[in-house]
N, C-alpha and C positions, 0 to 999 in steps of 0.2 A: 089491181091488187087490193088487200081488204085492206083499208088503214089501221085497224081494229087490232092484224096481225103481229104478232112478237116478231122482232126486226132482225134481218136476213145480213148474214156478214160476209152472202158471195160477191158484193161489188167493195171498188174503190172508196168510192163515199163512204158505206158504211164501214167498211172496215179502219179508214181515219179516224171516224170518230169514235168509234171504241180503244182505239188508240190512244186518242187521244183524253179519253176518260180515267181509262188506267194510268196514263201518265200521270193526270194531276193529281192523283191517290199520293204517288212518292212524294209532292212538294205537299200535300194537303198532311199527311202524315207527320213529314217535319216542322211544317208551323204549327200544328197542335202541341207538338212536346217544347216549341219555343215556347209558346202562350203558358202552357202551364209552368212553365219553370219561371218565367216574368211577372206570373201575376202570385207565384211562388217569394217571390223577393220583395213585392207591391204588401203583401202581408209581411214580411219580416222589417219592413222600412217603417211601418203603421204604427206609432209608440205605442196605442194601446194594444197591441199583438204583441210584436215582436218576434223575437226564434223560437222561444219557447211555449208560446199559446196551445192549448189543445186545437184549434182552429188549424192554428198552421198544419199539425200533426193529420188533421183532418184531410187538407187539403193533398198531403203529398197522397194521405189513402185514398185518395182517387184518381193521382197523378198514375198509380201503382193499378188500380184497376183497370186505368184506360189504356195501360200498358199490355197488362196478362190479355184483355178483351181483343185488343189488337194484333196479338198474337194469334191468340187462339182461332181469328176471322184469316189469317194467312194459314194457320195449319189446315181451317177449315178449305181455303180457297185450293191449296197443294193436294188433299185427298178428296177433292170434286172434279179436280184437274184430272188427276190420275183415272181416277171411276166411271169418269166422260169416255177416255179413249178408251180404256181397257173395255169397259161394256160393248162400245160400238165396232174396235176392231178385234177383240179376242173373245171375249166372252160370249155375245150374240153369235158367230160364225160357227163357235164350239158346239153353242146349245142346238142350232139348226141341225148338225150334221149327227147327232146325238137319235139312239130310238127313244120312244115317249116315254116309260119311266125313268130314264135318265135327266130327260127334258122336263121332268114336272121337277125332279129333285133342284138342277138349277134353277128352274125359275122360282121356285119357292127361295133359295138363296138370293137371290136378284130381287125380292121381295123384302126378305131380312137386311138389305145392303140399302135401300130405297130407303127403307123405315129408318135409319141409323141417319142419313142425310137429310129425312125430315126432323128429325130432331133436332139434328145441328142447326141449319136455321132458325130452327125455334128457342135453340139456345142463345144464339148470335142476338137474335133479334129484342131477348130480354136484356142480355147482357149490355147491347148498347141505348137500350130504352131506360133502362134501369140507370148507367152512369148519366146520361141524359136530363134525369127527374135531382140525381142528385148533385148535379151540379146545377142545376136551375136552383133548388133550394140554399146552397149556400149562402148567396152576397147577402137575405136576408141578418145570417147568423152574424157576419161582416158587419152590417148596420145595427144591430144590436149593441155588441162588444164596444163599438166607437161613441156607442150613445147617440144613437140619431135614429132609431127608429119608428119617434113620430116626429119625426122633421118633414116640416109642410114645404120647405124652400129647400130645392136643392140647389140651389146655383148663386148663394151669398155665402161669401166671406172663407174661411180655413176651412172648414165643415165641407162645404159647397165644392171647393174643390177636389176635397180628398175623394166625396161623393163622383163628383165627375170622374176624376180619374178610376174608381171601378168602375163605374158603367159603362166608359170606355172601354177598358180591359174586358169587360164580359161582354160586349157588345162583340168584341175581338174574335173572341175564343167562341162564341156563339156562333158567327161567322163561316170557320174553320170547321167546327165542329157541324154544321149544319151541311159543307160543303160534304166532308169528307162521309156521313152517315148519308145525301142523296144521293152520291157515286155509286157506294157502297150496295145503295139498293137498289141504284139501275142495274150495276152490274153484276148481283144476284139473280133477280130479277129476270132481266136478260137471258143471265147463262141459266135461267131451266127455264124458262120459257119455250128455250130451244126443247125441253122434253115434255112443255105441256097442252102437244096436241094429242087429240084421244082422235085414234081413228078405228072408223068401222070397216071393217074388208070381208067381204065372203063372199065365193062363189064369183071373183075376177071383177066384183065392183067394191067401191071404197067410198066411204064420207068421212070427212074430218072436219073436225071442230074447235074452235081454239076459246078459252073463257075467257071474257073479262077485256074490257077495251085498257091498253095501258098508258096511253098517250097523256092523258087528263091526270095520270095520278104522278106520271113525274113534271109535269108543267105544274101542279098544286108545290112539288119540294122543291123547285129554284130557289135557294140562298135567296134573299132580300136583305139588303141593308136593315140594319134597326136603328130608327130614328133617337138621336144622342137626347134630343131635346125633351124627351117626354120621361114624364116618373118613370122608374124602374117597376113600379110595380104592373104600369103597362105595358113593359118589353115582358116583361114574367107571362105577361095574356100571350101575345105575339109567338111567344116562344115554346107555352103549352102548345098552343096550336100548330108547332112545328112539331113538336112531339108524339103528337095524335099521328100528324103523316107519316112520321116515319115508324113509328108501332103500326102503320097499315101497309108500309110497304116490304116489313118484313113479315107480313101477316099473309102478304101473296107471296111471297116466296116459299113459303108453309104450305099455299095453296098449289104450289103450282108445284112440289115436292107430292104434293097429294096426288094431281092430275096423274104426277107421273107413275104413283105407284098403282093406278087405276087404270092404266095402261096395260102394265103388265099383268094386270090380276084380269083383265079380258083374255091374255094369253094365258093366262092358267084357266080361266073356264075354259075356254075352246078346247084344255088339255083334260079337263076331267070329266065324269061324270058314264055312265054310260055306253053313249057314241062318241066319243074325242072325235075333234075334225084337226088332226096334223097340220093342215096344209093354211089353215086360218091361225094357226100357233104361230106357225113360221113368220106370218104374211103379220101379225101384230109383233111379234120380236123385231122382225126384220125395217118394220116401223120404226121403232124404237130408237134403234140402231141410228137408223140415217137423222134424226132430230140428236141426238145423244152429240152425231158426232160433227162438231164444228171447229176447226184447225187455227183459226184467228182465237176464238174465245179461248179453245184451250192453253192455249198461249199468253192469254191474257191472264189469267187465273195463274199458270204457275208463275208467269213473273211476277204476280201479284202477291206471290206465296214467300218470292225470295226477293221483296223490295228492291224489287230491279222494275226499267222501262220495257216494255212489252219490246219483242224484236218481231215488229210485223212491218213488212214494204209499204 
């Protein structure tokens, strides 16, 4: 088997562990809205804050963005869920049994539906890149207000501590946050992966090709501790550099949104032009179809949609 390959969820094994991926999304989800409500009250206890600082105010607007962003990544996962199956068991069967100008109209539809879920990942993927960038910049603004922002010592005296306890806190919520966005983009990721092989079929032989080794890019996003003891402005390094990964890992999801719609657009050349060859239309739909359709993932995705535990054996 190629190691190279986007990972197959007919066995046991693999399907525990997408299981159990999806699961940790539910607790990963709820410690982030702890964190931010805790480090929510860490500013309100701060005499130079307090409840009414524009800071605070700041903070909840992104309590509130990481909120809508998170929704908006369960609507997305509920109509990817849906568009998985419906392609692979209704839609694909319809179009085959369809004569060819019928067949070019769907797949041109099937084309406009592709391009709409490329988008959304490339929405998803700014939206949680972008709250990302800005909460990395806050704790600056934090050591501003307090008067410490060219404080050489962080670790003497009342200063020192309040110091520690953010970076604790952010070291926290960095954590969470880093967990919940590398899930986030296995398990995008993953589920089109499942639609981006490009296969060549004519005339009863086939090649396929899968892009892009992925193994390396989620062992690069494993959450790592961040070391308490070091300036903050060196977790801020640490932490860009978690951000780059994960703007690349929604950046193959994009790609692999692409693959897929270049799949079907070989099933529209085979349908236009000329000489249409029917039978190579059917043989790349019908591709499709069987990558599209995966019964664990889909499963994964909509419980993902309705913050529930996946129900797979």
């Amino acid at each position: 088997m190629d190691e190279n390959a986007p990972p197959s969820y007919n066995d046991d094994m693999a399907r525990a562990e997408l299981k159990r991926k999806f699961t940790a999304l539910v607790k990963d989800q709820q410690d982030i809205q702890d964190l931010f409500k805790t480090i929510a009250r860490e500013l309100q206890a701060t005499p130079e804050i307090g409840d009414r600082h524009p800071l605070l105010n700041e903070w909840e607007g992104l309590r509130e963005r990481h909120r809508q962003t998170y929704n908006k990544s369960r609507h997305n996962a509920s109509w990817c869920s849906r568009y998985l199956e419906n392609f692979a068991k209704t839609m694909i069967p319809m179009s085959i049994s369809r004569e060819l100008p019928e067949k070019k109209e769907m797949i041109r539809l099937f084309l406009e539906a592709i391009g709409a879920h490329l988008e959304a990942a490339k929405e998803n993927m700014d939206g949680f890149s972008q709250l990302a960038r800005d909460v990395e910049a806050f704790p600056p603004k934090v050591a501003r207000v307090i008067g410490i922002a060219n404080t050489t010592s962080w670790g003497e005296g009342l200063v020192g501590m309040v110091c520690a306890g953010i970076e604790k806190l952010w070291n926290s919520i960095w954590q969470m946050l880093t967990g919940l966005l590398t899930n986030l983009a296995y398990v995008l990721d993953a589920a089109l992966a499942r639609l981006g092989r490009i296969s060549f079929s004519f005339c009863g032989g086939s090649i396929d090709f899968w892009v892009n080794p992925y193994g390396s890019l989620r062992e690069e996003l494993k959450p790592h501790r961040l070391i308490h003891s070091e300036p903050m402005d060196n977790n801020y390094d640490m932490l860009q550099d978690k951000l780059t990964g994960f703007e690349s890992a929604w950046q193959l999801v994009h790609l692999k949104c692409s693959q897929l719609l270049a799949d079907v657009e070989l099933a529209q050349n085979f349908a236009a032009g000329e000489l249409p060859v029917p039978q190579a239309v059917d043989t790349h739909l019908e591709a499709a179809a069987v990558t599209a359709l995966d019964e664990s993932l889909i499963e994964c995705l909509r419980a993902y949609s309705k913050g529930q535990l996946p129900n797979i054996p």
